[in-house]
C-alpha positions in Angstrom: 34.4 -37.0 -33.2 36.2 -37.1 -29.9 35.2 -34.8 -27.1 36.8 -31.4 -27.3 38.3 -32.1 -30.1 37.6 -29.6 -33.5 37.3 -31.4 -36.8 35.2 -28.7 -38.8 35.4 -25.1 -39.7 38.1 -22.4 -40.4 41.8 -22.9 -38.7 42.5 -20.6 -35.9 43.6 -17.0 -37.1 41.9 -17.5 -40.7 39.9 -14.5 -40.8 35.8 -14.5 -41.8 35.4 -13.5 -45.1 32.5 -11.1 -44.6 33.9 -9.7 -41.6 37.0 -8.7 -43.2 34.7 -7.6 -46.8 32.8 -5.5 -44.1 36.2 -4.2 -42.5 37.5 -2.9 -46.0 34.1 -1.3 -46.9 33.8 0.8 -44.0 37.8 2.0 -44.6 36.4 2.8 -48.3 34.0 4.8 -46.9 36.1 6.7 -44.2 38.7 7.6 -46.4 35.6 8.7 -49.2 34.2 10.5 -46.2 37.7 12.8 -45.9 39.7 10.2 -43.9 41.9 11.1 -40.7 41.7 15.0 -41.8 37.6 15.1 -41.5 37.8 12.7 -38.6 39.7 15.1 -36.6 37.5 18.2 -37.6 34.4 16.5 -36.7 35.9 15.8 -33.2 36.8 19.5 -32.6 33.0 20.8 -34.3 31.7 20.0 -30.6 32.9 18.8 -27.0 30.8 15.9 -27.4 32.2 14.7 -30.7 35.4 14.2 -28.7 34.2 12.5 -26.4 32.9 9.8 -28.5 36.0 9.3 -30.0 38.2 9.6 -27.0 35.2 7.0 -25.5 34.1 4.9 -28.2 36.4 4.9 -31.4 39.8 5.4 -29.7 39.4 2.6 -27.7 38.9 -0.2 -30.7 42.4 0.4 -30.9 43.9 -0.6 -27.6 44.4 -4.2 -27.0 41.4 -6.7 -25.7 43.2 -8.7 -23.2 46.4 -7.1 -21.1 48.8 -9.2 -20.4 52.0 -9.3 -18.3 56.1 -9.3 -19.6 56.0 -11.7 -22.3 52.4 -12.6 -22.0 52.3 -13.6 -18.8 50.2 -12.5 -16.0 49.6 -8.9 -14.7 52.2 -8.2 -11.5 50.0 -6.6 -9.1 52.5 -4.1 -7.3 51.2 -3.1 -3.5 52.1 0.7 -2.9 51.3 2.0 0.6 51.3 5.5 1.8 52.2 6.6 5.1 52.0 10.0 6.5 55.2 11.1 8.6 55.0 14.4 10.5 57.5 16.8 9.4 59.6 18.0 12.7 59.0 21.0 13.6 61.6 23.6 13.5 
């Protein structure tokens, strides 16, 4: 086996079996549970309970890794502020 060089294992992108058998049980579950309807009502039974979503679950959705226009790097605009007296009238 060359150096750096994969030779074993699953291809890139092939998902893990029991990772994805785990995935589909919890969804079983959520939707048994009451689905998007009880997830919403047990966020509004206390401030904290939306919190933890708005901290915790809400945030599994958004991407891992940002990335620029066409998955290129992040353009890092500079914005200044500069105070100007108005004149005085």
């Amino acid at each position: 086996m060359a150096k750096g060089q994969k030779t074993g294992g699953r291809t890139k992108g092939t998902p893990n079996k029991m990772t994805q058998t785990a995935k589909e049980a919890i969804a079983l579950a959520a939707e048994q549970l009451g689905g998007a309807e009880r997830l919403v009502a047990w966020a509004q039974e206390e401030p904290q309970n939306e919190r933890v979503f708005w901290g915790t679950i809400y945030p599994k959705l958004l991407p891992l890794q940002v990335t620029g226009e066409d998955g290129g790097p992040v353009q890092i605009a500079e914005i200044r502020r500069i105070v100007v007296d108005a004149p005085k009238k």
